[in-house]
N, C-alpha and C positions, 0 to 999 in steps of 0.2 A: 504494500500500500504506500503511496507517495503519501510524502507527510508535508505540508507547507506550514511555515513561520508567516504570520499574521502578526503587524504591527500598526499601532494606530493609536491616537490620544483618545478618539471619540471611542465612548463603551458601545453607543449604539454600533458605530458601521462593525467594529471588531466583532458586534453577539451576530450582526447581519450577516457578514461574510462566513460567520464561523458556520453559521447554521448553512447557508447555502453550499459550501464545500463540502460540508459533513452527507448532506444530500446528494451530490455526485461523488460519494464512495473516496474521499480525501481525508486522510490524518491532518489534524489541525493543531499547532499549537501557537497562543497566542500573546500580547504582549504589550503593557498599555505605554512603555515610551522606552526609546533607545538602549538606555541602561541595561534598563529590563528581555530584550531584544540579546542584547551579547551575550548575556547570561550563554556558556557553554550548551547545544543542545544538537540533537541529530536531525533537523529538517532537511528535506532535498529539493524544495524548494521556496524561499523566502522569497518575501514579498513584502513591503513597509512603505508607510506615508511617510514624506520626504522631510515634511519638519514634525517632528516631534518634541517635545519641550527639552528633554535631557541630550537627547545626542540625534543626531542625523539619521536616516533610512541607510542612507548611500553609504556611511561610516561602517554602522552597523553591517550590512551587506558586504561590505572591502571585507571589516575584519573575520567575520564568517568564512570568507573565500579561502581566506591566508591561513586558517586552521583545517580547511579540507583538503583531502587526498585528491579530490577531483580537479583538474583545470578546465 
């Protein structure tokens, strides 16, 4: 099962998306700002709104990449 990283400030879109992935067969785990987001975890595929209060999508996302075995 693919697992996506769901990041976002707003609780609503984070419960919206979480429910709608979960409904086409997706592991979801999810993340309400940047910090929260690095936190070590095994998604395969992230996903994050680009501001978030504490740290960036894109940051977040970099440093995710630099800890995976995938290129």
């Amino acid at each position: 099962m693919t697992r996506i990283l769901v990041v976002d400030d707003e609780p609503q879109i984070l419960r919206a998306l979480r429910i709608n992935l979960h409904a086409r067969q997706y592991g979801v785990v999810t993340a309400a700002d940047g910090a929260e987001a690095c936190t070590p975890r095994p998604p395969t595929t992230p996903t994050s709104s680009c501001s978030t209060p504490t740290e960036s999508g894109l940051a977040c996302v970099t440093a995710d990449r630099s800890r995976s075995s995938v290129a």
